[in-house]
N, C-alpha and C positions, 0 to 999 in steps of 0.2 A: 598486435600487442600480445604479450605472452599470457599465457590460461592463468596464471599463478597472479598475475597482478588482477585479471578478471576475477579472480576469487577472492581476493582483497576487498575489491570495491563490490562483491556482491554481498560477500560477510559482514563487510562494515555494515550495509545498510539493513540486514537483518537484526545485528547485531542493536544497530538504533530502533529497530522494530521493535525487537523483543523489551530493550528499554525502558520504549514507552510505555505498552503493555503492563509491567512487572509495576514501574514506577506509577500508572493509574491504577491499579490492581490493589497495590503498598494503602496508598490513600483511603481508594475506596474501604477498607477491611480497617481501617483505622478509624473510619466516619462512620463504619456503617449502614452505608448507601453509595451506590454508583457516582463518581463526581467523574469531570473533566479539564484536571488543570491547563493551564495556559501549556506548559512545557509538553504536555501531550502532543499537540499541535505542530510546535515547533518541533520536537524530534518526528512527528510522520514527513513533513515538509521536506527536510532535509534527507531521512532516508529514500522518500521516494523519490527524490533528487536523484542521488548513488544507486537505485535498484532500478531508474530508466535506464542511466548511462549500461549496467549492467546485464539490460536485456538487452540494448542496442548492439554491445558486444558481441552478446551470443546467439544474435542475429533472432532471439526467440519473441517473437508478436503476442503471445500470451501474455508474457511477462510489462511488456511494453504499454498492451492494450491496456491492464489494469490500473498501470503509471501512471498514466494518460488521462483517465476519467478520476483516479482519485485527488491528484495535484493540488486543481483548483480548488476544491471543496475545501483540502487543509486550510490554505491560504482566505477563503471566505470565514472558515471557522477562527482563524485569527482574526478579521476582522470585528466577527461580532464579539468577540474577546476581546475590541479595541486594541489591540496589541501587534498589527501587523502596521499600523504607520509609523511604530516607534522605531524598524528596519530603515537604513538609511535609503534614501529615495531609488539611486542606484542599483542596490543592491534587489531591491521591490521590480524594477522592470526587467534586472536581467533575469528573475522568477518569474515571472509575467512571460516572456517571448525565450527562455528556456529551451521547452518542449520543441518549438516549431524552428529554430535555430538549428538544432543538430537533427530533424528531420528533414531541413531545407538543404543542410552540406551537404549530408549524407547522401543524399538523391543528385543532386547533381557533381559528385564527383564519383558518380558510380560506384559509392561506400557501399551502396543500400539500396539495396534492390526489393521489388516488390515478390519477385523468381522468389530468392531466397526465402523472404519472408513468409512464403504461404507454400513454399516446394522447398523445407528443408529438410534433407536426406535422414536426416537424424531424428527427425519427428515426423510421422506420418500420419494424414489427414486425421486419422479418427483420434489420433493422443492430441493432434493441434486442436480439433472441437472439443476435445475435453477439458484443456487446459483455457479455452477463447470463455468455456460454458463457465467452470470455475471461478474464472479470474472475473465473471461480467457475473456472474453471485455475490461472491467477494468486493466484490465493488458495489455491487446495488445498495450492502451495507450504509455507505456512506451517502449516499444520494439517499434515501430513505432519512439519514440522520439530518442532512441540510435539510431536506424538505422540515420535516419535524424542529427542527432547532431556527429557522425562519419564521416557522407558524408563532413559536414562544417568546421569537427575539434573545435568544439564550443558548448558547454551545451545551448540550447536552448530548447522551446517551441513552438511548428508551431503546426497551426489549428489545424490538423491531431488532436494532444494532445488532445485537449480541446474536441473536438466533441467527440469523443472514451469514454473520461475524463464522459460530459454528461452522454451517453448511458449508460455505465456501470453500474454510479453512481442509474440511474433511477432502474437498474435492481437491485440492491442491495437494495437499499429502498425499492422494494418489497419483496425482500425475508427477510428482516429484520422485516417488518411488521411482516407477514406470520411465522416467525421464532416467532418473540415477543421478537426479539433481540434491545435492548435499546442502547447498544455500537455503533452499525453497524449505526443504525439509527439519534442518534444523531449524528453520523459524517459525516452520507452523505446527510441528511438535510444542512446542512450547505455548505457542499460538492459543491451541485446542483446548490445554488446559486452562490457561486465562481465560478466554470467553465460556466457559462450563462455570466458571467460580465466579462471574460477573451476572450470568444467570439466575445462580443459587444464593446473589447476595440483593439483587434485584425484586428477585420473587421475597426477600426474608422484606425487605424494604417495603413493598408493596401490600 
């Protein structure tokens, strides 16, 4: 596939990142206090949809790993938002077996190799733990929010998020430098500053 269409579909899916971000951000600062709309959910969902396909691409396991572990949590977060059965039933399991679908072709039509994925010429070992360290920060985020938003019965955002949200974001911005990743970088540029002002509207909240 040509790099040019890989950067399509890895922009689109920052592109919905940043989105949501801005569009939870919009809210929050209008309320007053940290909220998390329905439509939050639904645009992570779908970008991290577009931002697995576009680590598969670029063959990068970082990118992938993070995809991977946040996915389901969106889709749980809609549920307690009752709003993931109103998805037609279809459309619900090809999200469901997704993930494990283009990791199953991939492997055995020798797409996708595991060589690559941990010996890629382009990234060597100490930027791949950087970017594996990052992306499983950046993710802990959300795991931290299910646990927390389970305990309440309630899709919420508490500190925890936001701080996590920071850290991670900062570490990804270095390895996007370091990478010469443009995707990664424009989105958590933008990123950094959202969860800083999610912080300072949290602490004003609190």
């Amino acid at each position: 596939m040509s790099n040019w269409i890989i950067l399509v579909i890895g922009f689109t899916a920052q592109i919905l990142f940043s989105a949501r971000s801005v569009m939870q951000w919009i809210v929050s600062e209008k309320q007053k206090k940290v909220l998390t709309p329905i439509l939050f959910w639904q645009l992570s969902l779908l970008a991290s949809f577009l931002l697995f396909v576009y680590g598969y691409l670029r063959d990068d396991f970082a990118i992938m790993l993070g995809q991977s572990l946040t996915y389901f949590i969106y889709i749980r977060n809609m549920q307690l938002q009752k709003q993931w059965h109103l998805l037609p039933k279809l459309v619900r399991w090809f999200l469901y077996v997704f993930p494990a679908i283009i990791l199953f072709v991939g492997y055995n039509n020798s797409v996708y190799d595991r060589e690559v994925l941990f010996r890629n010429e382009d990234i060597p070992l100490w930027l791949l733990l950087l970017g594996v360290t990052a992306q499983i920060i950046f993710t802990l985020r959300f795991v931290y929010q299910w646990f927390y938003s389970e305990k309440r019965k309630e899709s919420s955002l508490p500190m925890g998020f936001w701080l996590l949200s920071l850290t991670g974001s900062l570490l990804i911005l270095t390895y996007a430098v370091i990478r010469k990743d443009l995707v990664l970088l424009s989105g958590h540029l933008l990123g950094s500053f959202l969860y800083t002002r999610n912080i300072i509207i949290l602490k004003r909240q609190q």
